[in-house]
C-alpha positions in Angstrom: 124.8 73.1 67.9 123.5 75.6 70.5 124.5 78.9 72.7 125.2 78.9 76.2 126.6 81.6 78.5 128.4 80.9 81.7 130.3 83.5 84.2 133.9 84.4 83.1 137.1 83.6 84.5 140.1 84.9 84.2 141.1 82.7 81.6 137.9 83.3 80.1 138.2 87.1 80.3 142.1 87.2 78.8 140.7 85.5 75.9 137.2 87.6 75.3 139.3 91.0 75.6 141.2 89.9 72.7 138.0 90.1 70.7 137.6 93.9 70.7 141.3 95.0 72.1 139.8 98.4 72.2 138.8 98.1 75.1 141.0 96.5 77.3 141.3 99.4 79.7 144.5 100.1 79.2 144.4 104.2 77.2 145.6 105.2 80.9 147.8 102.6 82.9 150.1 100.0 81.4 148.7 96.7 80.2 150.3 95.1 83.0 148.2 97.6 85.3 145.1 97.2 83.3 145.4 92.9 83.4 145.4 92.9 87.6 142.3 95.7 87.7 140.5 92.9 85.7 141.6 90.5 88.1 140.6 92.8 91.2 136.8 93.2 89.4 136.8 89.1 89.0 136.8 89.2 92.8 134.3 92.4 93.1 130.9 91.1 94.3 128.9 93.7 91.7 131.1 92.3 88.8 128.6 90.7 86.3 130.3 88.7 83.1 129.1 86.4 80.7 130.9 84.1 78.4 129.0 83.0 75.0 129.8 79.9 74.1 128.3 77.3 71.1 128.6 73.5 71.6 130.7 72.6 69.5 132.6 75.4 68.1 132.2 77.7 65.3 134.6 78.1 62.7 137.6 76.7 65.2 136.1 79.2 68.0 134.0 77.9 71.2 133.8 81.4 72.9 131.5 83.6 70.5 130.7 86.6 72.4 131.6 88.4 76.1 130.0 90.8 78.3 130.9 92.4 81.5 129.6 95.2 83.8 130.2 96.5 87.2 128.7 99.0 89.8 130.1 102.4 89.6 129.7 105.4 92.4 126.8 107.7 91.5 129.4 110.4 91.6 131.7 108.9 88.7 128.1 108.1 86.6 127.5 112.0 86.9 130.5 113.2 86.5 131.2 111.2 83.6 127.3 111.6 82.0 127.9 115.4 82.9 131.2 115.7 80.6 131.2 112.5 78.6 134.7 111.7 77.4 135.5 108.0 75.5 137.9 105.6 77.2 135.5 104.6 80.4 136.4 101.7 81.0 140.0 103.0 81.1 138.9 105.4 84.1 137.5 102.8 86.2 140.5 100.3 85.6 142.8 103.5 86.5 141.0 104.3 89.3 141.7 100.3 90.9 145.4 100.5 90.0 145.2 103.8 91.9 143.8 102.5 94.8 140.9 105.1 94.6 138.2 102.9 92.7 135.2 104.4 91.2 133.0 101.4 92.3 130.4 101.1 94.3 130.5 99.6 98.1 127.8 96.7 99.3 126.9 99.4 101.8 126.4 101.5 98.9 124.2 99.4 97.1 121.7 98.7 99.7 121.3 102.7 100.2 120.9 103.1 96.6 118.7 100.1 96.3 116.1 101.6 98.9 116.6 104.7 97.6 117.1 106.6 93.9 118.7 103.3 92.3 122.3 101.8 91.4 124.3 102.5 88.4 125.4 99.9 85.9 128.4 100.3 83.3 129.4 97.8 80.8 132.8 97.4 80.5 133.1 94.8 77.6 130.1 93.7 75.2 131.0 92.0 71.9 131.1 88.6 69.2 133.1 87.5 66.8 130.6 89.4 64.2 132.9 88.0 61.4 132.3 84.4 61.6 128.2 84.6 62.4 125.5 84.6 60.2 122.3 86.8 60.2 120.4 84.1 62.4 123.3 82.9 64.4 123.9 86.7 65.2 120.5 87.5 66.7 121.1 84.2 69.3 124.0 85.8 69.7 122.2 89.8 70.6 119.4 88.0 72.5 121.6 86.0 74.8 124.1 88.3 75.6 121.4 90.8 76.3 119.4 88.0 78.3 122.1 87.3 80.6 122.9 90.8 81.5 119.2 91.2 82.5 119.6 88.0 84.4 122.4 89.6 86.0 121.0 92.8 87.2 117.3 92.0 87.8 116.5 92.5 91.2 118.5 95.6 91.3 117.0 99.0 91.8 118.7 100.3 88.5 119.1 104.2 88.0 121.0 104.1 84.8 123.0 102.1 82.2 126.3 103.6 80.7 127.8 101.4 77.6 130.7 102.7 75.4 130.7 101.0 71.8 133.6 101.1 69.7 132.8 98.5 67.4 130.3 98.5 64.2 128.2 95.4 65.1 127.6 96.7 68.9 126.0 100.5 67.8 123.7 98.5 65.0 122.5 96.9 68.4 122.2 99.5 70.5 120.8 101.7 67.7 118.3 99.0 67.2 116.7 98.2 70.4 115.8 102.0 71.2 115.9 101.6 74.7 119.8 103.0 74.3 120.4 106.4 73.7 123.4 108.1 72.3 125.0 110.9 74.7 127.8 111.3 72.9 129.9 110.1 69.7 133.7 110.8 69.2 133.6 109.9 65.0 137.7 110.1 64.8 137.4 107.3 67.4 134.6 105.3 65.9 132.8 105.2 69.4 129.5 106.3 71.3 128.5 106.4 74.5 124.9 105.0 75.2 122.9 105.3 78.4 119.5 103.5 79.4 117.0 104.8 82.0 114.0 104.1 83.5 112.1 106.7 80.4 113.8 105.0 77.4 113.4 101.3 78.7 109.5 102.1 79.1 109.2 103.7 76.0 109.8 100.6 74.5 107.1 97.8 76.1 108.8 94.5 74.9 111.7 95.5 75.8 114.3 93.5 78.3 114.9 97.0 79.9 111.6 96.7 81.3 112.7 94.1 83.3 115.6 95.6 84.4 113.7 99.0 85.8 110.9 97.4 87.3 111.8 96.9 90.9 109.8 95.7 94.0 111.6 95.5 97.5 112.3 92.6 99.7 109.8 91.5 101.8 112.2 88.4 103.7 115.1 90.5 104.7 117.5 88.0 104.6 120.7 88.5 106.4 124.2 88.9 104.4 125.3 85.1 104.9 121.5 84.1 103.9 121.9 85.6 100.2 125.6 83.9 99.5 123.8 80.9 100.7 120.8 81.6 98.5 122.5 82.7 95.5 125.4 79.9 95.9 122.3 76.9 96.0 121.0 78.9 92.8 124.5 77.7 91.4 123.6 74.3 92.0 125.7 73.5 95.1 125.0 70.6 97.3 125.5 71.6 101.2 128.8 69.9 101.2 129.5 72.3 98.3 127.9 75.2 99.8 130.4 74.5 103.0 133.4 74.4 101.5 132.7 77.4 98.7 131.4 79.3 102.0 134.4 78.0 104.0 132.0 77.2 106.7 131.2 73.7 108.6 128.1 71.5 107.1 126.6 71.9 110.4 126.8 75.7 109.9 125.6 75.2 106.3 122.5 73.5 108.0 121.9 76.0 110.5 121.8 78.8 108.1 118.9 76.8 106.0 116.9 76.9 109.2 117.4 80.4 110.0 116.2 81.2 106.1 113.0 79.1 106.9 112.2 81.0 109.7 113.0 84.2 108.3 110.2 83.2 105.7 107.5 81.7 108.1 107.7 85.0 110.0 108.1 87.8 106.7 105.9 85.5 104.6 103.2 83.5 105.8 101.8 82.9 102.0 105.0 80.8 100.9 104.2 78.5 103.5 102.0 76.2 102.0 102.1 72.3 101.5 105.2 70.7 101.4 106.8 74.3 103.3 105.8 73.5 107.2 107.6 72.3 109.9 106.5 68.4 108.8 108.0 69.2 105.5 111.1 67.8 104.3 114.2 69.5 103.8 115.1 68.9 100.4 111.7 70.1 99.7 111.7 73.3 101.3 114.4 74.3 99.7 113.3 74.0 96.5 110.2 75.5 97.5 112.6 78.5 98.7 115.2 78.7 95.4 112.0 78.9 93.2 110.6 81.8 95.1 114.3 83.6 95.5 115.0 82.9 91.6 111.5 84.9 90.5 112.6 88.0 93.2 115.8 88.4 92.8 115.6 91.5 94.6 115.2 89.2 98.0 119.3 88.2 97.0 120.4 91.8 96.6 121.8 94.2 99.4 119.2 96.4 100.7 119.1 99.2 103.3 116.1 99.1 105.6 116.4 101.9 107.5 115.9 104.0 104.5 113.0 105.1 103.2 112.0 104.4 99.9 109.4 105.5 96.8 106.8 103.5 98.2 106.3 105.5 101.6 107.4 109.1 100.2 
């Protein structure tokens, strides 16, 4: 038996929420309402999700655990940090079914990525704490923590807002220190927790170190460059890459040569050995998706144009 994780479909996601109804988003909006506004954040390209799975299942369940996060405009983290008020993830699926969504914007991102950060709030984190033993439910913490620092490395992360209203999920958070209550409604059973750069250092083994240490790009890859990238992370082949890209192999090709330049003229020191012009193809692109998978900050939106820490 072991514990995997995977992105979430929809399928995936209909099923998790039925863990910890709670907080299914729908305190505001009907639950009609609240089921498309998951389906629009499926398609949002800051939507982060991760099924828990064990092979095979556990007491007749395969899915264990599921966590999800998005983006949110730094003016709905301070607003709602400034006057904290349970039901967030209700607010956000409110504001898609509005048509004014509190999330954030790619162009958004790469200003807030060369500037004072991004900020990240879980929607959904929970298992089946019922069914797990002690052991089982520490693979259980670790992954699901793991993958939402696999996630969101590479980000320049400000702050992390997470609402608990479940038992197992405040032992966590009360646990790993790096998560500090803001606010607790105790007729609700629920707290609101946020992470920043001060509490994740305070603690030095901590995942949130990962997640606040930050170093920008240095390749500057274009936007169809990093769903290329992060697409061949995936494991697509170039016919794969082609169709998921809706592009032509020939284009799929071309855009693998435009990353190699990119590199040999941003950074000389990658090309080495197999990664010259004799090289072959297959092995300059590993050569490239092992370099891109330890900076995962070359893959995420970046503004260039303004300046950042480093030259204040």
């Amino acid at each position: 038996m072991f514990l995997t994780w995977r992105p979430a479909g929809w399928g995936d996601l209909e099923q998790g929420l039925g863990i910890q109804p709670k907080l299914w988003g729908d305190a505001l909006v009907s639950n009609e309402a609240a089921i498309r506004g998951w389906k629009q954040l499926l398609r949002n390209p800051f939507f982060a999700s991760a099924v828990l799975e064990y092979i095979p299942s556990v007491h007749g369940h395969r899915m264990i655990g599921l966590g999800a996060s998005v983006l949110v405009s730094t003016a709905f983290a301070d607003a709602e940090l400034a006057d904290p008020r349970p039901d967030l993830n209700s607010r956000v699926i409110a504001s898609i079914h509005s048509g004014k969504p509190v999330l954030t914007t790619p162009k958004e991102v790469a200003n807030a990525n060369a500037g004072e950060g991004v900020d990240v709030l879980v929607l959904y984190g929970t298992w089946r704490d019922e069914i797990l033993g002690s052991e089982e439910r520490h693979e259980v913490q670790t992954l699901l923590a793991s993958s939402f620092t696999e996630w969101h490395a590479g980000y320049r992360v400000r702050r992390i807002i997470h609402e608990t209203t479940d038992t197992p999920a405040k032992e966590f958070h009360q646990r790993s220190l790096v998560y500090r209550p803001i606010a607790e409604f105790p007729h609700l059973g629920r707290v609101i927790y946020l992470m920043t750069y001060e509490s994740a250092k305070s603690v030095p083994a901590s995942l949130g170190n990962i997640l606040f240490s930050y170093q920008p790009p240095v390749l500057g890859f274009r936007k169809s460059d990093r769903q290329l990238l992060l697409a061949a992370l995936r494991g697509a082949t170039d016919q794969g890459l082609a169709t998921e890209l809706g592009v032509t192999l020939s284009a799929v090709k071309g855009r693998w040569r435009s990353i190699f330049m990119r590199i040999e003229e941003a950074k000389p020191s990658l090309v080495t050995d197999v990664f010259d012009h004799e090289g072959r193809g297959a092995q300059k692109r590993h050569k490239v998706l092992a370099y891109v998978r330890s900076h995962p900050e070359e893959l995420r939106p970046y503004n260039r144009k303004i300046k950042t820490h480093a030259e204040d």
